[in-house]
C-alpha positions in Angstrom: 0.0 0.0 0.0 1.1 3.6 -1.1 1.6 6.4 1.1 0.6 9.6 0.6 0.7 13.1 3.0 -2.3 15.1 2.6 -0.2 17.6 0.7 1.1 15.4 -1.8 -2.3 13.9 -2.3 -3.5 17.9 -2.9 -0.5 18.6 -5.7 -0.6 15.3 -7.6 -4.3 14.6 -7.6 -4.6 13.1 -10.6 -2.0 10.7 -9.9 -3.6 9.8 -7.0 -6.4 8.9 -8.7 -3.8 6.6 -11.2 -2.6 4.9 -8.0 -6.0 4.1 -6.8 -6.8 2.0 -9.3 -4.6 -0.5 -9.1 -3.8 -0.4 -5.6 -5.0 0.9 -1.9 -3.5 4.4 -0.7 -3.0 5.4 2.6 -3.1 9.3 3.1 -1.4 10.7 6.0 -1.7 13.8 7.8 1.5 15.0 10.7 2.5 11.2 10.6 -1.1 9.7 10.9 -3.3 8.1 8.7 -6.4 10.1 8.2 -7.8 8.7 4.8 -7.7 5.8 3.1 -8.2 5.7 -1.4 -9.1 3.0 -2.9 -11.0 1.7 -6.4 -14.8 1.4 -6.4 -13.8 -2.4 -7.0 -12.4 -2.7 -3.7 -14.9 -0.8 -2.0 -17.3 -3.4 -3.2 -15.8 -6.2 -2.1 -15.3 -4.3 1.2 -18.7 -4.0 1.2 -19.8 -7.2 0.5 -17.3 -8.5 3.0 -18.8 -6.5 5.9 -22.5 -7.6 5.0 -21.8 -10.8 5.1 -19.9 -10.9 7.7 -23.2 -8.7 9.6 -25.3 -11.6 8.0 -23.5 -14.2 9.9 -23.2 -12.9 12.9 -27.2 -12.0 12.9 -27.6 -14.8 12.0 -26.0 -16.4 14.9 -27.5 -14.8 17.9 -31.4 -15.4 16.4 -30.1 -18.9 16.0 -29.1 -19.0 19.7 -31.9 -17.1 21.0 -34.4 -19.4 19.0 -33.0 -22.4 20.5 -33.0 -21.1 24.0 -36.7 -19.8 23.9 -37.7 -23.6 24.1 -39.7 -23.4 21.2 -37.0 -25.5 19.0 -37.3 -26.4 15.5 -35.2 -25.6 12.9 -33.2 -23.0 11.3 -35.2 -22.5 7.9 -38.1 -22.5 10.7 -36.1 -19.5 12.4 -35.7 -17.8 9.0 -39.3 -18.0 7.5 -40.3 -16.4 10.8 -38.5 -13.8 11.5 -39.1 -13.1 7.2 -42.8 -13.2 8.5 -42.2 -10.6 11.3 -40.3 -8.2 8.8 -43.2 -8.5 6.3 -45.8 -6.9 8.8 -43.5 -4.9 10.2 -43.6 -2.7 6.8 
């Protein structure tokens, strides 16, 4: 990853935006990083990263909650209703 202070990222903008493309930059300001640059490839599998990873863990804690209210049954049970619940919820 490329490293950048804020005032060279100012001056060579455009070159920045070169950079970006085919790799992350890491844009500093007095020694620290304030900013991070990167292509809108990245930032979609960043993205898509982070939801799953939201998925799973949401999907998780219902899983454990289900199977602690004593009501058992299965996780595609779990899923349809908590699907149910969202559906008259709007």
């Amino acid at each position: 990853m490329i490293t950048m202070t804020s005032a060279e990222a100012q001056n060579h903008f455009g070159m920045l935006l070169d950079i970006a493309q085919r790799e992350p930059v890491t844009i500093t300001r007095r020694g620290r990083p304030v900013a991070y640059l990167f292509s809108p490839l990245d930032y979609a599998a960043i993205t898509q990263a982070r939801k799953d990873l939201t998925t799973e863990q949401t999907t998780a804690k219902l899983l454990t909650a289900f199977r602690g209210s004593g009501r058992g049954g299965s996780a595609a049970r779990l899923v349809a209703e908590r699907e149910a619940e969202r559906q008259l919820e709007t």
